[in-house]
N, C-alpha and C positions, 0 to 999 in steps of 0.2 A: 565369449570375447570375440568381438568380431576380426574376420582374417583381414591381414591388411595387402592391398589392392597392390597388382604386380604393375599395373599403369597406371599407378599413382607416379606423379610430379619428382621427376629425384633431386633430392636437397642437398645443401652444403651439410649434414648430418648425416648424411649417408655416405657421400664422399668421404669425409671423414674416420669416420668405422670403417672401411672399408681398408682404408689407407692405415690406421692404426696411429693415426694423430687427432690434435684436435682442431674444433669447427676454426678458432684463429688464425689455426696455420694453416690451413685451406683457404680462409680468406684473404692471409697478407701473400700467399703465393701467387690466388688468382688476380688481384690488382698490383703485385709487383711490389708489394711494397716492404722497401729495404730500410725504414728508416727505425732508429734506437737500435742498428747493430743486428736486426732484424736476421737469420741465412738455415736455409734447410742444407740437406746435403742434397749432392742433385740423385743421387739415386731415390730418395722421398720425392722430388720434387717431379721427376718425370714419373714417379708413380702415381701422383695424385693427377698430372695433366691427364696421364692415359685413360683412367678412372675417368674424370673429367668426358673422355671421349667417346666411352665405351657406355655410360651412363645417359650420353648427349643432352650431359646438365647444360643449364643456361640462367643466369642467376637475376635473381629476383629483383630488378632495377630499382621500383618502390620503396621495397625494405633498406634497401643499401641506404637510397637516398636519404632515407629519414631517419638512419644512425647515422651517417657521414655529413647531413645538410647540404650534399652534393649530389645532382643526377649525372654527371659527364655525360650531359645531353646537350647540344647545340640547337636552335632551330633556326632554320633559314626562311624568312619572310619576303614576302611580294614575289614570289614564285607564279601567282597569280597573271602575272603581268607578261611573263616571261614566255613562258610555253607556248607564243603564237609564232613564232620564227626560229625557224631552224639554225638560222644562220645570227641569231642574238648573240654579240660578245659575253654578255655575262653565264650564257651558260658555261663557256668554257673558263670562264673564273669559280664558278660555281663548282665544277668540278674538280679542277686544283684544289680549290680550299676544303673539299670532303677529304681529299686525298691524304691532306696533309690534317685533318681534324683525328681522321682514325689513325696514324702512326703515331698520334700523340694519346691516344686513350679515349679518345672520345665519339659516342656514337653521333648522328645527325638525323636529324628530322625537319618534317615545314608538315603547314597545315594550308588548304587552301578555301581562305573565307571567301563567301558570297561578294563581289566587287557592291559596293552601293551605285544607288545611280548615276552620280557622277562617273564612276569607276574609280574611285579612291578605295583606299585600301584599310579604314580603319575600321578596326572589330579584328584585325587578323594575327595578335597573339592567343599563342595556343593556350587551350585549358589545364594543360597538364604541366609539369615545374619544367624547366630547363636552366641550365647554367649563365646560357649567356645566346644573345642572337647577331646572325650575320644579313644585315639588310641589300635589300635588289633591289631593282626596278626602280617605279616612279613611288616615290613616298611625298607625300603631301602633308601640309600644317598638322593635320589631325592624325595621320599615323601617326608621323615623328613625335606628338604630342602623348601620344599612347603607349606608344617605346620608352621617353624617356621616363614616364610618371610610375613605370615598372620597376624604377630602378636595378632592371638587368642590366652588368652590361653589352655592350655592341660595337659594332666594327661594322660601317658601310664599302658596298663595293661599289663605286662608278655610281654612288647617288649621293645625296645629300644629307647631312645629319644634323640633331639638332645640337645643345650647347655641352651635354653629358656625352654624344658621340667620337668617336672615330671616325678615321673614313680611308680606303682609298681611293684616290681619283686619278682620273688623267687632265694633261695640262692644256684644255682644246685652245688655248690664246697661241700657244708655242706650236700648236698640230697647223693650224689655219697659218700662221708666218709660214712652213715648212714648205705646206701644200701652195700657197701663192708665192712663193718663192722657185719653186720648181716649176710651175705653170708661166711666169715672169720669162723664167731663161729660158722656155721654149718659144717663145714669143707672144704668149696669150696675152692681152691685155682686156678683153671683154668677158667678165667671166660670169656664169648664172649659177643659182645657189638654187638646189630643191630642197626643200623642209620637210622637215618629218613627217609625213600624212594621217592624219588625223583616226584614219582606221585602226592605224597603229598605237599611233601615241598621243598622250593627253599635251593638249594646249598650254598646261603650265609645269609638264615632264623640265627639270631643271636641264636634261641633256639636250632638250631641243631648245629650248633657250639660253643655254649659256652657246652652244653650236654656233646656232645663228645670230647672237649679238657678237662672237667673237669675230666671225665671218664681214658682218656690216663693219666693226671699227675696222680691220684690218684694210678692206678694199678702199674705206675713205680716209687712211690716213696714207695712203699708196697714189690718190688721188686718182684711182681707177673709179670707170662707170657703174653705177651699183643698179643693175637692169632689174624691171619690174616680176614681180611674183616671187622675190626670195623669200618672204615672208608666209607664204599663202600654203594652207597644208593641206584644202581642198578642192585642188586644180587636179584636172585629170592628167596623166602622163601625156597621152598623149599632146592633149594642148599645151603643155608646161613645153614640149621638146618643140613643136610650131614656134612656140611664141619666141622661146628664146633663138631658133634661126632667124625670127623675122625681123628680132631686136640687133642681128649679124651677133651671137653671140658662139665664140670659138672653143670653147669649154664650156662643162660642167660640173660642178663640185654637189656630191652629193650627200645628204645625212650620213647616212647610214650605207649597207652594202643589200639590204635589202631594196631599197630607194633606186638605187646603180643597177640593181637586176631588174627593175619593173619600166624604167625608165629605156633601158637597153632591149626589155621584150617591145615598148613601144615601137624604140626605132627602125626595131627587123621588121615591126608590120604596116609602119609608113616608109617601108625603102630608105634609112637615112641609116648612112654608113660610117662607124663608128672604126679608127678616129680621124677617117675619109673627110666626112661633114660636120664633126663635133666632136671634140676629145670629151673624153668622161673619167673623173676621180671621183672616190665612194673613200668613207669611213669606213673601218672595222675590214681587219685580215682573214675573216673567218670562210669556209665549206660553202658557195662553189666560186668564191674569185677569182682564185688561179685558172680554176678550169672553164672558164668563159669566154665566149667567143667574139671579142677579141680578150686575151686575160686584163683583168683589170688593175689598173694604176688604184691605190689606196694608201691611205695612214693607217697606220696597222696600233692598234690597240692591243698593248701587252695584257691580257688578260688573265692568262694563266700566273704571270708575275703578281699580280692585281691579290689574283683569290689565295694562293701560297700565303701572301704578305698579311693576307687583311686573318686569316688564321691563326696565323703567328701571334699576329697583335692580339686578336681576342684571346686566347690562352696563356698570353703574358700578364693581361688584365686581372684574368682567374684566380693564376696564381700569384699574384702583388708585387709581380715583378715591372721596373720603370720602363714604359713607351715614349721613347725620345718623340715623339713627333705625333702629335692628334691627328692631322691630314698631312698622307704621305703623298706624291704625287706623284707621278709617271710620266715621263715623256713616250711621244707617240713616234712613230718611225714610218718613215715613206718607203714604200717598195712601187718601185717602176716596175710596170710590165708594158702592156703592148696598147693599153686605150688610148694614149696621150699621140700627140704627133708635133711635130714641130710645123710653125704657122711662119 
């Protein structure tokens, strides 16, 4: 009879024997679970955890899933899209909502497909089961069409979803009153809009066109000048920051806060002095705003509120409990710092 291996794999059968109970009670203790009056004593119960640690069991995700019909696996899609800027709001929603996936029981994963050549994102559910996904980035007809036909369900963050989704968003119509609202009462009246640039982001990204269509109504329903290239996502900074002094334009509202950073590395290397010769406002509060030289004036996207929230609701989904609200929405918040000047 052959001896059996000291580095062999340790089980919830071993745990068990070990402890002097059975494989059950080891498995209702290690998932918590207290339901039908369910209770050890806790001198069993920190016995088996210690076991548990002493053992450095780790249990068998597969098996579980396929007696429970549950993985308490999450995955987070279009991560793809995400990891080229440091300073992208959604990573720090992305982070909240892990934060708050694991005190709820559940692990998290993403997979990252090959972009097609458009750089769309379909083909990028994972092969392996999960419970439910939390969508990013730029999702397009054919993801969204591939998410829903999985009938997982899902909860977007700050993107779009299709007719079975969730979502949280923020509310860019209320952000753009906000921001030309502030820029109004310092006297701006000529203002230029830089667009998402095209390196970055996809021409049919819903954030950079809902952005910039909120931006056009709000300046023509203000009956302010709507100066040339707000549209354009492949103008180089530099000429974008030319153009618009030449248009005498006294501000700039920018996409993003990447956009505000590249735009402002422009102005230090044409000498134009910021908020000297051109006030500058950027989207998104995120790492290095504050710390900019001058700091900068932005809408600050709650984001971490964002990814908590959109957690929430997907593990409310899970367990069939009611989600008052399919798309929750966010207002966005202005913080003055030092770009802006009064005209």
């Amino acid at each position: 009879m052959a001896k059996e291996s000291t580095s062999s794999r340790p089980t919830l059968a071993m745990i068990a024997k070990a402890c002097g109970v059975s494989n059950a009670t080891v498995s209702r203790v290690l998932r918590g679970d207290h339901s039908n009056g369910f209770s050890v004593r806790p001198q069993v119960r920190d016995r088996i955890m210690q076991t548990v640690a002493e053992l450095n069991y780790r249990p068998d995700l597969t098996a579980r899933s396929l007696r429970a019909q549950q993985t308490h696996v999450i995955a987070v899609l279009g991560l793809n899209h995400q990891w080229k800027s440091a300073s992208d709001v959604n990573n720090a929603a992305i982070g909240a909502a892990v934060d708050v996936l694991h005190e709820l029981g559940y692990s998290v994963c993403t997979s990252f497909p090959k972009p097609a050549a458009d750089g769309s994102s379909a083909g990028q559910l994972p092969p392996w089961r999960v419970d439910g996904y939390l969508l990013v980035g730029i999702q397009t007809k054919d993801s969204l069409m591939e998410v829903e036909a999985s009938g997982i369900p899902y909860v977007g963050i700050n993107t779009r979803v299709g007719q079975k989704g969730y979502a949280c968003q923020v509310d860019d119509d209320l952000g753009i009153q906000k921001v030309l609202d502030y820029l109004q009462e310092m006297g701006h009246q000529r203002i230029a809009y830089r667009n998402g640039s095209a390196d970055r982001a996809r021409p049919d990204s819903h954030a950079v066109l809902d952005r910039h269509a909120a931006f056009v109504r709000e300046i023509r329903s203000r009956d302010l000048p709507l100066l040339d290239h707000h549209e354009s996502m492949v103008m180089e900074d530099a000429d974008f920051l030319s153009d618009s002094l030449r248009q005498k334009a006294t501000a700039i509202l920018a996409y993003d806060l990447t956009e505000s950073i590249r735009l402002m590395q422009a102005a230090y290397q044409l000498d134009i002095q910021i908020p000297k010769d051109i006030s500058m406002v950027g989207f998104n509060d995120e790492y290095p705003a504050a710390m900019l030289t001058p700091p900068l004036t932005v809408m600050g996207v709650p984001a971490r509120s964002m990814g908590r929230q959109a957690a929430v609701m997907l593990v409310d989904l899970l367990q069939g409990r009611e989600v008052s609200e399919r798309i929750h929405m966010f207002d966005e918040q202005l913080i003055t710092r030092q770009s802006v000047a009064r005209v």
